[in-house]
C-alpha positions in Angstrom: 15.8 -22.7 -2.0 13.9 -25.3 -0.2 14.6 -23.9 3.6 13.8 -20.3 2.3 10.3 -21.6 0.8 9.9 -23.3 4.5 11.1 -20.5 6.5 8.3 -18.1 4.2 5.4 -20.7 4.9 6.3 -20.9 8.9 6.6 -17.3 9.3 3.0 -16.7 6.8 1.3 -19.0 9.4 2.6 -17.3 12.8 1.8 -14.1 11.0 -1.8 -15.3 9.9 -2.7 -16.9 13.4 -3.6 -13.4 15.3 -7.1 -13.9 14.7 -10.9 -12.7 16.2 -14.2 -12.2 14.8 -13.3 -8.4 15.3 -10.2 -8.1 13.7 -11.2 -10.4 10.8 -13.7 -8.0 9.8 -11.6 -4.7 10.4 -8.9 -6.0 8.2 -11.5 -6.6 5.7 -12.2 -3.2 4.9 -8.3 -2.2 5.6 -7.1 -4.3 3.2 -9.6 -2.7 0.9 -8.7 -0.1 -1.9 -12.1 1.8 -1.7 -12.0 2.3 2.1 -9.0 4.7 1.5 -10.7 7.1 -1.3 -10.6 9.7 1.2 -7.4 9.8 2.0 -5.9 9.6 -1.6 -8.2 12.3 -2.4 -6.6 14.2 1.2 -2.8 13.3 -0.4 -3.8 15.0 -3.9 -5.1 17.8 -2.2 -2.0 18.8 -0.5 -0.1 18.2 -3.7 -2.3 20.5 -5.9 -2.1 23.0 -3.1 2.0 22.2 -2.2 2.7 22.7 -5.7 0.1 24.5 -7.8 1.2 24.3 -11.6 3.4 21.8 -11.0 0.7 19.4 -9.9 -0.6 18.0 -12.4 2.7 16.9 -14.0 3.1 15.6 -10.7 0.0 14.0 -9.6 0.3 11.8 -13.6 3.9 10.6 -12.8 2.3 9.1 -9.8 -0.2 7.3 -11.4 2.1 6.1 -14.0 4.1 4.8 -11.1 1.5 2.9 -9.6 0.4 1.5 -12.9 3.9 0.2 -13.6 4.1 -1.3 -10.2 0.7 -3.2 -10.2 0.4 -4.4 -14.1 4.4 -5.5 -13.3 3.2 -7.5 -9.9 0.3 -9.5 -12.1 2.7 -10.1 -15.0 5.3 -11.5 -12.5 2.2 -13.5 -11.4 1.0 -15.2 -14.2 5.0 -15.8 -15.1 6.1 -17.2 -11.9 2.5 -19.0 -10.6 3.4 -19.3 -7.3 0.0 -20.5 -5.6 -1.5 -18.3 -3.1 -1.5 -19.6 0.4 -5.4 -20.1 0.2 -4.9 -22.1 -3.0 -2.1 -23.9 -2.4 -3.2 -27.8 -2.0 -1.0 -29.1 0.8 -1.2 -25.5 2.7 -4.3 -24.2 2.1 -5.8 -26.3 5.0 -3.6 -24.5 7.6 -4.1 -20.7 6.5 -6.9 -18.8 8.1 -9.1 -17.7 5.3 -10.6 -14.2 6.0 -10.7 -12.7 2.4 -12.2 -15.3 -0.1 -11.0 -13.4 -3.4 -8.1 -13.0 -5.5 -6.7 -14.8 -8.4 -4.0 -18.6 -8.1 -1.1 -17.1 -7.9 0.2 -14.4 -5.3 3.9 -13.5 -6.1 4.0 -10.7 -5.8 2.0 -8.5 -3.7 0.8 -5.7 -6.1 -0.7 -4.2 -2.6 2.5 -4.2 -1.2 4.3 -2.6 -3.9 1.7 0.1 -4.9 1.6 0.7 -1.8 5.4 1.4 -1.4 5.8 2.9 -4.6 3.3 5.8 -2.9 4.9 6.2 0.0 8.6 6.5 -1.6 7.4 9.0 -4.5 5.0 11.1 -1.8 7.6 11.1 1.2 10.6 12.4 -1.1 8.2 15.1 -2.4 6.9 16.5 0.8 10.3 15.5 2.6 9.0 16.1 6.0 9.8 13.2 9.2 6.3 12.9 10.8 4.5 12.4 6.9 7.4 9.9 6.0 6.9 7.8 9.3 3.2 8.0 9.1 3.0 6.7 5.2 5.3 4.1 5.7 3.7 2.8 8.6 0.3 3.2 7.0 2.4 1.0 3.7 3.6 -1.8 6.2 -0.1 -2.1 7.9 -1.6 -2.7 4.3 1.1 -5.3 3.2 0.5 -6.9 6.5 -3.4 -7.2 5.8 -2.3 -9.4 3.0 -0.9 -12.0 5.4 -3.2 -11.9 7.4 -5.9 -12.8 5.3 -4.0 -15.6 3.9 -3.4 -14.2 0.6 0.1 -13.5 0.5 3.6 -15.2 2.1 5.9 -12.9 3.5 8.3 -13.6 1.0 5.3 -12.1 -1.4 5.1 -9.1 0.4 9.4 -8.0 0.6 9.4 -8.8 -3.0 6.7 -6.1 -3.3 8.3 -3.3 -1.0 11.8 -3.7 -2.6 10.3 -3.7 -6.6 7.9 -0.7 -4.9 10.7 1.2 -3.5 12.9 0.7 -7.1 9.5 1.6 -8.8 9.0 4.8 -6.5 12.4 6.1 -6.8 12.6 5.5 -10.4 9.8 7.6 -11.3 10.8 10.3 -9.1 13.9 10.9 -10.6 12.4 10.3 -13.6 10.1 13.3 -12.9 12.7 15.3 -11.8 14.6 14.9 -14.9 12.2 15.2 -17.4 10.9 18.4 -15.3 14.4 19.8 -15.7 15.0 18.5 -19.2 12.0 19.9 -20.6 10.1 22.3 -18.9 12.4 24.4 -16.8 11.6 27.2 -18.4 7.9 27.3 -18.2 7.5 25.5 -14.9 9.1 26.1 -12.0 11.5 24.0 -10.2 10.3 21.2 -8.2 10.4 22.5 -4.5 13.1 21.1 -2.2 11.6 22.4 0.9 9.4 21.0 3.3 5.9 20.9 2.6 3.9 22.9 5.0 3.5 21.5 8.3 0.2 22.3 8.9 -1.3 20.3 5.7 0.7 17.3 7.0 -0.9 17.8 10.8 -4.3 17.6 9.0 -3.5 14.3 6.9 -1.9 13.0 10.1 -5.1 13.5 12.1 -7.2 12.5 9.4 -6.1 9.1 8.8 -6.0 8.9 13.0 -9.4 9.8 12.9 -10.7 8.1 9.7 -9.2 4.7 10.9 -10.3 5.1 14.4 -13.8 5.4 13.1 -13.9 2.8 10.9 -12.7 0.6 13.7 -15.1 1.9 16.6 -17.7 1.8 14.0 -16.9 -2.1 13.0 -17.0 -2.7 17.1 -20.7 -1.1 17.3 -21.8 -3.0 13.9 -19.9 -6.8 15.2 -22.3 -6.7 18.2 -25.4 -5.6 16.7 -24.6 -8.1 14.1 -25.0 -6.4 10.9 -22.3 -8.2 9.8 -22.2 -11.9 9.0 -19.5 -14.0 10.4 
């Protein structure tokens, strides 16, 4: 137990060492919830128009999911009270400190898991290859952030994608079966086809385009120094 806790800290500070006035404040807004409204709101769009009545049903087994994930991370928290890396008093020193928030204790990474548990429940719905690579990769970038601003270990962040993934494909066959179970006669079978390729090409670009302007725009912002170091 003691070589794995060593192993986590030595790998959280190579992972937290990347560092620059630029990419500390771009991970900033990343690692933030509110900076991806848009593109929640893009997801939910596509659903409503992928599967019309079905929707809703859908869109609140979500929700649930991510509920369950996050309120089981804090609990898991406050039971285990693992210090963040921030917080921790012989480590703290060490870790790069970009994001002063968050409670004492990191284990696990709700981020991480919500995160996962989105991209396992969305991905087997729209079942297409480019939105699958494109939402995990968008999952593993957020769980990174968490490193990197010395909030999470590593160790923090698997625990998160494998209790995500088990949350994610829990409530999807839960949804499936309580779907068939309940209402198959007044709403129609969840679809096993791809969702349309052209909705995906638009979320795709957007988050291209949404994240390369948040970053250009951080870049223009950095030198006029709007933001504080």
């Amino acid at each position: 137990m003691e070589e794995i806790k060593q192993i986590d800290q030595s790998l959280l500070l190579f992972l937290n060492s990347f560092h620059n006035g630029f990419w500390d404040k771009a991970v900033t807004l990343f690692t933030s919830i509110e900076i991806w409204i848009p593109f929640y709101m893009l997801i939910i769009y596509v659903i409503i128009k992928t599967y019309k009545k079905n929707s809703i049903y859908i869109l609140i087994a979500i929700v649930l999911a991510i509920v369950v994930s996050d309120q089981f991370s804090n609990l898991i928290k406050n039971a285990v009270q693992r210090w963040r890396p921030t917080q921790d008093p012989v480590l703290g020193s060490l870790v790069h400190n970009v994001y002063n928030r968050g409670g004492a204790y990191g284990f696990f990474s709700a981020h991480a898991s919500n995160s996962f548990t989105m991209a396992i429940i969305t991905a087997k719905l729209f079942k297409n290859q480019i939105y699958t690579i494109m939402i995990f990769t968008w999952a593993v970038l957020v769980s990174y952030t968490r490193i990197y601003i010395g909030l999470h270990y590593p160790g923090d962040i698997l625990t998160g994608w494998i209790w995500g993934i088990l949350t994610g494909l829990a409530f999807y066959q839960l949804m499936v079966f309580v779907q068939k179970r309940y209402f198959s006669f007044s709403i129609p079978e969840i679809k096993r086809t791809s969702v349309s390729h052209e909705n995906l090409i638009y979320l795709v670009l957007f988050l291209a385009i949404y994240v390369f302007t948040i970053l250009i725009t951080i870049d223009r912002l950095t030198k006029y120094q709007f933001f504080t170091s």
